[in-house]
N, C-alpha and C positions, 0 to 999 in steps of 0.2 A: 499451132500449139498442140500438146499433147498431154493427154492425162492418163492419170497410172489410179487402179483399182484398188483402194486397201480398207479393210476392216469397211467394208460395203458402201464407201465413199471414194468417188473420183478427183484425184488432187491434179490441182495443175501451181505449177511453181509461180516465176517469179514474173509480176502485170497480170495475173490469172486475176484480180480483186479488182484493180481498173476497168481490164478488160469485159470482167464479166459478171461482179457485184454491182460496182459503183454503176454502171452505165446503164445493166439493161436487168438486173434484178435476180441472176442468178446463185444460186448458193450462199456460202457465206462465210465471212473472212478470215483467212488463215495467213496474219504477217499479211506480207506484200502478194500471197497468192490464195486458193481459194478451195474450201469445200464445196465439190453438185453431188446433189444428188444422183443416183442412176438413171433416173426417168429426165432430170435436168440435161444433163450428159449427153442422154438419147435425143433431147432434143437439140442441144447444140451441132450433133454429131449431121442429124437432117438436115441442119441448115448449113453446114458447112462452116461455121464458126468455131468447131474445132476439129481438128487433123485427125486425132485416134485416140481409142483408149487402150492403151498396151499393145499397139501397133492395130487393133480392130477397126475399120468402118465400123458404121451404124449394121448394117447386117448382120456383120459379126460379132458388134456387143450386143446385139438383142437376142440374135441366135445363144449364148453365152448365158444370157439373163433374161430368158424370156417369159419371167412372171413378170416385167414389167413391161408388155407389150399393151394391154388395155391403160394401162396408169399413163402410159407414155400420151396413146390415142387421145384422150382425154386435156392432160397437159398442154399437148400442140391445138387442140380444139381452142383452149381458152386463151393460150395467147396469145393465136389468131385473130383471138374477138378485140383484142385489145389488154387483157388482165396481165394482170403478175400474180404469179401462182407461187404461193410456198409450202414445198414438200413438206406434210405433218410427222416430219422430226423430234425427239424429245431436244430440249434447249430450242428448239428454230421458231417453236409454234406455242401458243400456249394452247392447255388440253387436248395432245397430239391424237389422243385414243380415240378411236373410231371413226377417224378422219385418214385419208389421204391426203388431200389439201386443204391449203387454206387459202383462200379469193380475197384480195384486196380490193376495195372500192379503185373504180377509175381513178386514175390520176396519182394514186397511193401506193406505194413498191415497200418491201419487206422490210426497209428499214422505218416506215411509221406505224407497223405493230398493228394495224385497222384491220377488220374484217368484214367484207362483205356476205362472202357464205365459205359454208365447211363442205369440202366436197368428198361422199366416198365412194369409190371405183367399182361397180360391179362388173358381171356377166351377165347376159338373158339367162343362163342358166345357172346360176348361183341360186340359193335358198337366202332369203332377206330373215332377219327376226324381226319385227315389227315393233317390239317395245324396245332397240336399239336405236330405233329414229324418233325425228320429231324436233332434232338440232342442224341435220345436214339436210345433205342434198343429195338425192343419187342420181350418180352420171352412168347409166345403164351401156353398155358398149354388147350392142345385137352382133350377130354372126356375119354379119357386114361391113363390120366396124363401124354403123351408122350410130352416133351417139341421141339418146334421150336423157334429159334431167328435166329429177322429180324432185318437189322442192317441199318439203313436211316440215309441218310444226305439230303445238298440243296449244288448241285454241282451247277460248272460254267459250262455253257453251251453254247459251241462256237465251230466253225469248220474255216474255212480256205476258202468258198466261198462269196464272198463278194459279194453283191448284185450291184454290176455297171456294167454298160456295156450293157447294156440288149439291144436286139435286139427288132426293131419293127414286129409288124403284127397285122394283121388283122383276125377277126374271125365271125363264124356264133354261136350263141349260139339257141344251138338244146338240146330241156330236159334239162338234169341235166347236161351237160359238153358244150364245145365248142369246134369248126372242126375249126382248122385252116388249109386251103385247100395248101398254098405255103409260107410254113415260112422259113425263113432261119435256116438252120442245125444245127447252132448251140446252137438253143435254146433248142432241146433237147441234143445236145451231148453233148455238151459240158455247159450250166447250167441245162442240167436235168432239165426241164419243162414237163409235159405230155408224150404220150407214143404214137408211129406213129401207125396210122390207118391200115397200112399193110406192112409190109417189102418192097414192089418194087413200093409203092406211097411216095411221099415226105409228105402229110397230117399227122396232128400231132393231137391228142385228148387231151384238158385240163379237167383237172377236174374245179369245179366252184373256189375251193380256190385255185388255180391256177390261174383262170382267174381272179380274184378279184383282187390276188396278182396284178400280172403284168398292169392288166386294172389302176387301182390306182396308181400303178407306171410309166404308161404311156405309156405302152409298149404295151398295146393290144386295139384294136380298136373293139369294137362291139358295133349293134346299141342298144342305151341306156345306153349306157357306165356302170359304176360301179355298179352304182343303180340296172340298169337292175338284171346284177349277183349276188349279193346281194340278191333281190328279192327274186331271182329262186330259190337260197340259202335255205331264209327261210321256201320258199314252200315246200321244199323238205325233210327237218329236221326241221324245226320251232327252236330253240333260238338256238340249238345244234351245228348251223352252222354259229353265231356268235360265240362261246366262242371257238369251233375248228377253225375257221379265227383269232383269236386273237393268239391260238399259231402257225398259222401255220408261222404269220408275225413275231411273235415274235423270231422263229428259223433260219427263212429266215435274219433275220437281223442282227443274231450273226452267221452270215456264218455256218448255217447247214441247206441242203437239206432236207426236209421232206416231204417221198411218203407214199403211203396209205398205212398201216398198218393192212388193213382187214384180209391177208392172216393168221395173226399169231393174229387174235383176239383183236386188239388194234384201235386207232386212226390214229398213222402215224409209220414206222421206218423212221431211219434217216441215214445220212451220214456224214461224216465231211469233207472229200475232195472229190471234183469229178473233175476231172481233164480233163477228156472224157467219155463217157456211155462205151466204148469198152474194158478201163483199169478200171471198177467199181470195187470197192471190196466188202466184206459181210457191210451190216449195222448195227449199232453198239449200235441204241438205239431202245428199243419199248416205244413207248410214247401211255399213256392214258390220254384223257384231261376228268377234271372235274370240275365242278364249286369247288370255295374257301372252302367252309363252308358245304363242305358231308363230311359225314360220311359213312364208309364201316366195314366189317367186317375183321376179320383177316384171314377168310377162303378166303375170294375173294381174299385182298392182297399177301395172299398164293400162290392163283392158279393164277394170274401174273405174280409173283415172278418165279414160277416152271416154266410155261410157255415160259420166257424170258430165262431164264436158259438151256433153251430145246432147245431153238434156236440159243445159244452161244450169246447172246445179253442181256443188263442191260436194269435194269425196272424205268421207269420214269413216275412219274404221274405229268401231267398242272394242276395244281390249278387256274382258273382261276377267277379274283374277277375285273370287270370292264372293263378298258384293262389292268390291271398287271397280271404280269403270277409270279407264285411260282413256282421252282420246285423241287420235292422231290424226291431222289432217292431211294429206298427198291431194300438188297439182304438179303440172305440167308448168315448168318453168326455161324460159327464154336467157339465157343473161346475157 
């Protein structure tokens, strides 16, 4: 059989719907024959289940069309796996926007409307916007056409330390942190604040979002109070260490501890319960904070993703916009 190109759908006339709706989940029905997509088309044309599109092979319709050479890769990838994939079409898909496809659960084809996951087509070298996800899934297609999909949502994000209670003290702010010379113990053992100055002195060292924390909460005394830290803040990172204070308050206040993150390349990891510093367990999130409205590539989001992965911990990027915090979670997904 053979299909003819019009208004950026491939028609095939008359059994095209038997042929190639009803049976195996392509397109979709037009009378006794059938709307494919382009990337559908390209792949029928692979398999040899259809003859040509306007007298073209598959070389020659991609050669023709070859913004959908990644869409197509991707396509053939998933119905390989077993899926039925439907091009995110206005009418075919609901919520077609920012979608490529749409993934039916096993066993589920496009006429029971189900959805597994919403797939959208990159490049390694595309620029992503990050507050764009958090619904799909990106099917990254590298310079080898070797496919990775990354599968984001916007979790809840909450732990079990509740910010009351908090103990007083007083501090010296020195540089970029603050020496609290005789604080009571519990402020780090038990809410994990800062990291003591040496195993056999009781002195405790905050970091500035630390100190900001608690200073603002009323917990810590130094001269110039908030402002002061704040300042030193900006001195030290300039905007960088407002929009990192904005999450760091905002994870403090859904009861999750968050310590600095440098070691594994990030902003902070975090904790969800700490009960005492001496029963501590592994941490469970790498958190990267960004402003709302960047954009990254899919190679960075990548090497995150691996990164976090490496370290048995999930990847969270702070979208930061004002003081609201977004946040988005990217792993590494199988389907």
């Amino acid at each position: 059989m053979e299909g003819h190109l019009t208004d950026g759908l491939v028609e095939v006339g008359a059994n095209g719907r038997e042929r190639y709706y009803d049976s195996r989940g392509y397109g979709r029905p037009r009378g006794e024959g059938v709307d494919l997509d382009p990337v559908e088309a390209a792949h029928l044309l692979y398999r040899g289940d259809l003859g040509a599109v306007d007298g073209a092979d598959l070389g020659g319709f991609l050669a023709d069309n070859d913004g959908i050479v990644a869409p197509f890769l991707v396509y053939k990838d998933l119905r390989e796996r077993g899926f039925y994939a439907s091009p995110a079409r206005e009418g075919w898909v609901e919520e077609p926007a920012g979608t490529d496809f749409v993934v039916h659960p096993r066993g589920d084809g496009p006429w029971d409307a189900t959805v597994e996951h919403r797939v959208r087509v990159v490049g390694e070298r595309a620029s992503v916007s990050l507050a764009s996800l958090g619904d799909v899934v990106l099917a990254v297609v590298d310079e080898e056409s070797e496919l990775t999909y990354l599968e984001t949502g916007r979790p809840d994000v909450e732990g079990s330390n509740v910010p009351q209670g908090l103990p007083t003290v007083e501090g010296d702010l020195l540089g970029d942190r603050v020496l609290c010379w005789t604080p009571p113990a519990s402020l780090y053992e038990r809410h994990f604040y800062g990291q003591p100055l040496d195993r056999e002195d009781d002195a405790v060292q905050l970091s500035l979002l630390e100190a900001a924390y608690l200073a603002e909460h009323g917990a810590l005394s130094v001269d110039g109070g908030t402002s002061a830290i704040t300042s030193r803040g900006r001195s030290a990172e300039g905007d960088r260490f407002g929009l990192r204070y904005t999450v760091y308050r905002a994870l403090r206040e859904r009861g999750v501890v968050p310590k600095t993150g440098f070691k594994f390349g990030a902003d902070f990891r975090t904790y969800e319960t700490v009960e005492h510093v001496d029963d501590l367990g592994h941490s469970e999130l790498l958190v990267r904070v960004l402003p709302a409205d960047v954009e990254r590539s899919p190679r960075d989001i990548a090497l995150d993703v691996r990164l976090a992965h490496g370290v048995r911990k999930r990847m969270l990027f702070a979208l930061v916009a004002d003081d609201t915090v977004r946040w988005l979670s990217v792993g590494r997904l199988t389907p």
